[in-house]
C-alpha positions as a Markdown table, in Angstrom:
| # | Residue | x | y | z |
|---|---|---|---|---|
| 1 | Unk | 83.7 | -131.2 | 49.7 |
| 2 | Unk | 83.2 | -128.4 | 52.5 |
| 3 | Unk | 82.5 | -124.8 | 52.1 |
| 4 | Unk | 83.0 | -122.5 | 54.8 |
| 5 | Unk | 79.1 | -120.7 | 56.5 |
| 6 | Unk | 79.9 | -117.1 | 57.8 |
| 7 | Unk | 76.5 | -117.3 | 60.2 |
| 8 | Unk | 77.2 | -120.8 | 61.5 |
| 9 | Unk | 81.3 | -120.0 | 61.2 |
| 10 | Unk | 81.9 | -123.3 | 60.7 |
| 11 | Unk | 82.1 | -125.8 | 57.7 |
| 12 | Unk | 79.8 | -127.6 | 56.4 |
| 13 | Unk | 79.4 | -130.3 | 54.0 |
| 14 | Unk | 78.4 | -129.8 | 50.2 |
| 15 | Unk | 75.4 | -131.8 | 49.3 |
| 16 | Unk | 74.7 | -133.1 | 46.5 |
| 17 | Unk | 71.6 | -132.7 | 44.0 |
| 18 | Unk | 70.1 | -135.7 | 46.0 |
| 19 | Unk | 71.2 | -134.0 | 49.1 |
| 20 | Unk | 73.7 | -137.0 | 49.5 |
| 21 | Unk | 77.6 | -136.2 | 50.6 |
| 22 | Unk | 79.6 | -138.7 | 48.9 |
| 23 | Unk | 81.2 | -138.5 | 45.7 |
| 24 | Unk | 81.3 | -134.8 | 45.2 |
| 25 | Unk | 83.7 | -132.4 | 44.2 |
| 26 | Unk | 85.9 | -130.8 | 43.2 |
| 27 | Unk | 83.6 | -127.5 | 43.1 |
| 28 | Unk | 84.1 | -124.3 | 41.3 |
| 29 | Unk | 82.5 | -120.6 | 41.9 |
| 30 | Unk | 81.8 | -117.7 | 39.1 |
| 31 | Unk | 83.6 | -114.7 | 39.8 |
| 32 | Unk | 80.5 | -113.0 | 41.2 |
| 33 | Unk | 79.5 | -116.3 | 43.7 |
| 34 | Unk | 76.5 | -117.0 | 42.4 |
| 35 | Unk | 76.7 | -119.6 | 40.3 |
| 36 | Unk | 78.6 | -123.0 | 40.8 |
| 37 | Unk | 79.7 | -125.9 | 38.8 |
| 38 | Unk | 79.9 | -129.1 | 40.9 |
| 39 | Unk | 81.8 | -132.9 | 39.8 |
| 40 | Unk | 79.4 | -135.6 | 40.8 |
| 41 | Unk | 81.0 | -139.3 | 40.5 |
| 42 | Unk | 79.3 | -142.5 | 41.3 |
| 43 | Unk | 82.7 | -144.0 | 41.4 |
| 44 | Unk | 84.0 | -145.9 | 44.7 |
| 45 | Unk | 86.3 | -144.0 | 46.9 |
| 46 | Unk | 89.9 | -146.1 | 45.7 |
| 47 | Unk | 89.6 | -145.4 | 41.9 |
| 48 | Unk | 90.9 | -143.0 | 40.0 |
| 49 | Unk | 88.9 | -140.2 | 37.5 |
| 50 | Unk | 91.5 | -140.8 | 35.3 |
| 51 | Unk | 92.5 | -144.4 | 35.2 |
| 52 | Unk | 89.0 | -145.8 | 36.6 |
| 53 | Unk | 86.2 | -143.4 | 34.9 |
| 54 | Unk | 82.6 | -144.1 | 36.2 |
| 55 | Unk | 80.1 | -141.9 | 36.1 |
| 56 | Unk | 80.8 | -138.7 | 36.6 |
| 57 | Unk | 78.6 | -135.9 | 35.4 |
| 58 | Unk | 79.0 | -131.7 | 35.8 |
| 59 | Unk | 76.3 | -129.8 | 37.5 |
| 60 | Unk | 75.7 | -126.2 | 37.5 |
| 61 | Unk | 74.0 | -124.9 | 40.6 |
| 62 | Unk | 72.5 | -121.4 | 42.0 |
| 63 | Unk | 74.4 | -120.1 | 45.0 |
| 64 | Unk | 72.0 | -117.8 | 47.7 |
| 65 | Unk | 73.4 | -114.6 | 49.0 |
| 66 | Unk | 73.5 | -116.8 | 52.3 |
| 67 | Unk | 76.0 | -118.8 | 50.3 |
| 68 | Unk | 73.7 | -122.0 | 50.3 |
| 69 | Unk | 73.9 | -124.0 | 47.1 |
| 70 | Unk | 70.8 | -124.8 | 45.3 |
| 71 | Unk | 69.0 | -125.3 | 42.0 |
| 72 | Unk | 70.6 | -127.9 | 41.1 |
| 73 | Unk | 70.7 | -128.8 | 37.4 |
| 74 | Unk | 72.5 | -131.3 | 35.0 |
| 75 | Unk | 75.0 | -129.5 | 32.3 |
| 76 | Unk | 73.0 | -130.1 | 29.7 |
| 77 | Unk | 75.8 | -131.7 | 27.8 |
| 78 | Unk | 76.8 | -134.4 | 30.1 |
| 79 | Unk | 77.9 | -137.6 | 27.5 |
| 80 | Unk | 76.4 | -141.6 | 28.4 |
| 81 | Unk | 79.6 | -143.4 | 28.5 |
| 82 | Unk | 82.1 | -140.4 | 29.0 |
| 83 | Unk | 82.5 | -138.6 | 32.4 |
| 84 | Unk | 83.7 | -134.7 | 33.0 |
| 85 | Unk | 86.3 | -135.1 | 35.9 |
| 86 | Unk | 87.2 | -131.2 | 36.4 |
| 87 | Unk | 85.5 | -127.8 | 35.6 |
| 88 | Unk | 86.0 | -124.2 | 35.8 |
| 89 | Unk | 83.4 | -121.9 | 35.9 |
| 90 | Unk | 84.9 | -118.4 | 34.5 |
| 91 | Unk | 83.6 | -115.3 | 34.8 |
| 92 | Unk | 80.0 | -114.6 | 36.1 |
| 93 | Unk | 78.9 | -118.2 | 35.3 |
| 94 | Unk | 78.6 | -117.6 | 31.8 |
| 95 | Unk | 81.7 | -119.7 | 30.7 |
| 96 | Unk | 82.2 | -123.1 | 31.5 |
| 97 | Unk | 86.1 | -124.7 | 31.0 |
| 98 | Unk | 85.9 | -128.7 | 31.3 |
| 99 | Unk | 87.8 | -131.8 | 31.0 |
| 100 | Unk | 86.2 | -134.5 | 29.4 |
| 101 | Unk | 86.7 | -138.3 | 28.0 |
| 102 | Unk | 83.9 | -137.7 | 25.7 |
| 103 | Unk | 84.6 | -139.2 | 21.8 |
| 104 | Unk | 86.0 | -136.9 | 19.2 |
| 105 | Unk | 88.8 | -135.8 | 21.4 |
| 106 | Unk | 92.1 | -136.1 | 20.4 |
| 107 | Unk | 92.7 | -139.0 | 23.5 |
| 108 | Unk | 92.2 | -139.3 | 26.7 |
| 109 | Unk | 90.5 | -136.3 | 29.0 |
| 110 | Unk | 90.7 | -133.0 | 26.6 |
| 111 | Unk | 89.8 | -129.6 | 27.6 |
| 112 | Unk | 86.1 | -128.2 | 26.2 |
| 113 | Unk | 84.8 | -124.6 | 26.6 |
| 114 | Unk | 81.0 | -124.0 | 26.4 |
| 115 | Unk | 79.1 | -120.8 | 26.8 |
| 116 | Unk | 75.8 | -119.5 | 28.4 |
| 117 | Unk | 73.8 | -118.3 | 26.2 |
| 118 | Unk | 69.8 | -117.3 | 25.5 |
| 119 | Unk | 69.1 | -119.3 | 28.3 |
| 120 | Unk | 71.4 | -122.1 | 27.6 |
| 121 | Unk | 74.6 | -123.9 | 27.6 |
| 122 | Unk | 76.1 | -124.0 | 24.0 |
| 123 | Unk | 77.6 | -127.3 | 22.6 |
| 124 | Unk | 81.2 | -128.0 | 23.7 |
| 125 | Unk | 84.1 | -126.7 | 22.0 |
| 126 | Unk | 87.2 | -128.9 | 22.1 |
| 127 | Unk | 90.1 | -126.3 | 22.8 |
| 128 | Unk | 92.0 | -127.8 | 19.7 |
| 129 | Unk | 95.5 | -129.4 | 19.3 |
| 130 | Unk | 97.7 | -126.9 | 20.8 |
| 131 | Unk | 96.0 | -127.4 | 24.5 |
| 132 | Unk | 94.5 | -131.3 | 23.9 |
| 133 | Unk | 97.2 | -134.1 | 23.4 |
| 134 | Unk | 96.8 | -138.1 | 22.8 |
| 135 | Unk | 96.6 | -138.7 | 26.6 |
| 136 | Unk | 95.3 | -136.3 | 29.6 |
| 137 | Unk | 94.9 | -133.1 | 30.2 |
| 138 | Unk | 92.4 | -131.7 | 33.3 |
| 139 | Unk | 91.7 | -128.9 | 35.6 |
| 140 | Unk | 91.4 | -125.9 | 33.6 |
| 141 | Unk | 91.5 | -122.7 | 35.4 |
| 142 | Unk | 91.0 | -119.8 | 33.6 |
| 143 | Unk | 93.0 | -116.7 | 34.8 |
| 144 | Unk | 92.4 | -113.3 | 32.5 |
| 145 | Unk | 93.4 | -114.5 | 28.7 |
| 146 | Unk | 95.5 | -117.5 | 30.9 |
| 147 | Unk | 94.7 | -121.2 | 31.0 |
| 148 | Unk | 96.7 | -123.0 | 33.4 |
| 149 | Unk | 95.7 | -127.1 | 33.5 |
| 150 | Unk | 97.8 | -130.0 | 34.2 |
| 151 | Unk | 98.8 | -133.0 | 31.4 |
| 152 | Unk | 100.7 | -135.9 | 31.7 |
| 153 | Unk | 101.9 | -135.6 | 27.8 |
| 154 | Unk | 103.4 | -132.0 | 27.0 |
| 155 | Unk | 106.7 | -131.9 | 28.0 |
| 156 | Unk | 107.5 | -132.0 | 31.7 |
| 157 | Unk | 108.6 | -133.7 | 35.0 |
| 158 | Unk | 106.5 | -136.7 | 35.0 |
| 159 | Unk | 103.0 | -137.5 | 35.9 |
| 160 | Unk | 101.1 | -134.2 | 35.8 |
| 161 | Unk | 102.7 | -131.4 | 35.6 |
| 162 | Unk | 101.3 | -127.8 | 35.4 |
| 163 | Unk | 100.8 | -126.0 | 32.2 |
| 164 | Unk | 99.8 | -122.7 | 31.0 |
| 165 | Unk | 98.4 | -121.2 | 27.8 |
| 166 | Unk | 97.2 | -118.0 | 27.1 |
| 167 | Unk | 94.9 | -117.2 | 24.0 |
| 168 | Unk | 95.4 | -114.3 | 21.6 |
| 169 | Unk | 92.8 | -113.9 | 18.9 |
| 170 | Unk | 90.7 | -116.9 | 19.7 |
| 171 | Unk | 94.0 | -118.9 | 19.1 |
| 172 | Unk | 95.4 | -121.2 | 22.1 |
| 173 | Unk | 99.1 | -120.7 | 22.2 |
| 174 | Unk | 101.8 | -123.0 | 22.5 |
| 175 | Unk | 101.7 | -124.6 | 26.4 |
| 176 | Unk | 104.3 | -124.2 | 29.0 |
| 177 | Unk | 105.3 | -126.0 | 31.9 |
């Protein structure tokens, strides 16, 4: 993963929490830049998040005004023996959308919400049946009361396929390709 330095105008490589380059990414920025959630896999370059899961864990890091990430700290509910292959941080860090193979889903990767707050990260909220499905569904993206995400079991095209939902008192609606 790269990320673009104004005073060096160049890119530069993402380093991980070990200061290591492999394995990392995707990324994702609050609204306000100072706050970013990170995907850290151990897995080998040719396998899949989806098909091949390893261990993959979220981290949420501080981001300087400089743009430098650091503070790098484990979400504190990263699951032994599940992995978190996509996140979204919304807002100014304080919300944290996630796709997860972690047990109690309804199958495969499901989508999770957890909030920020008194100081911590509150325990995962599975987004329910209308979003979740019996196989995969990852890469939230949370756009105003919109949740766009891709699954490869609502009705679509094939594969993955784009979806969006958009919440209306606290209730996920129907998805749409």
């Amino acid at each position: 993963t790269y990320i673009y330095n104004s005073s060096k105008n160049r890119l530069l490589f993402v380093k991980g929490a070990d200061s290591k380059i492999n394995h990392l990414g995707p990324i994702s920025f609050s609204a306000d830049g100072k706050k970013c959630a990170l995907i850290e896999s151990k897995s080998a370059d040719e396998n899949n998040f989806i098909l091949h899961p390893k261990t993959v864990r979220l981290l949420i890091a501080d981001v300087t005004d400089q743009g430098e990430i650091e503070s790098y700290k484990p979400f504190m509910h990263n699951e032994v023996g599940s992995s978190i292959n996509s996140a979204h941080l919304a807002f100014d860090g304080t919300v944290i959308y996630f796709s997860s193979n972690r047990a109690g889903g309804y199958g495969g990767y499901d989508l999770y919400v957890s909030y920020f707050k008194n100081n911590e990260w509150t325990m995962p909220e599975n987004l329910g049946s209308n979003i979740n499905s019996p196989e995969n569904e990852v890469t939230p993206f949370l756009k105003g009361s919109e949740l766009y995400f891709s699954s490869d079991y609502h009705h679509g095209l094939g594969g993955f396929d784009i979806f969006v939902s958009e919440v209306s008192n606290g209730i996920w609606m129907a998805p749409e390709n």
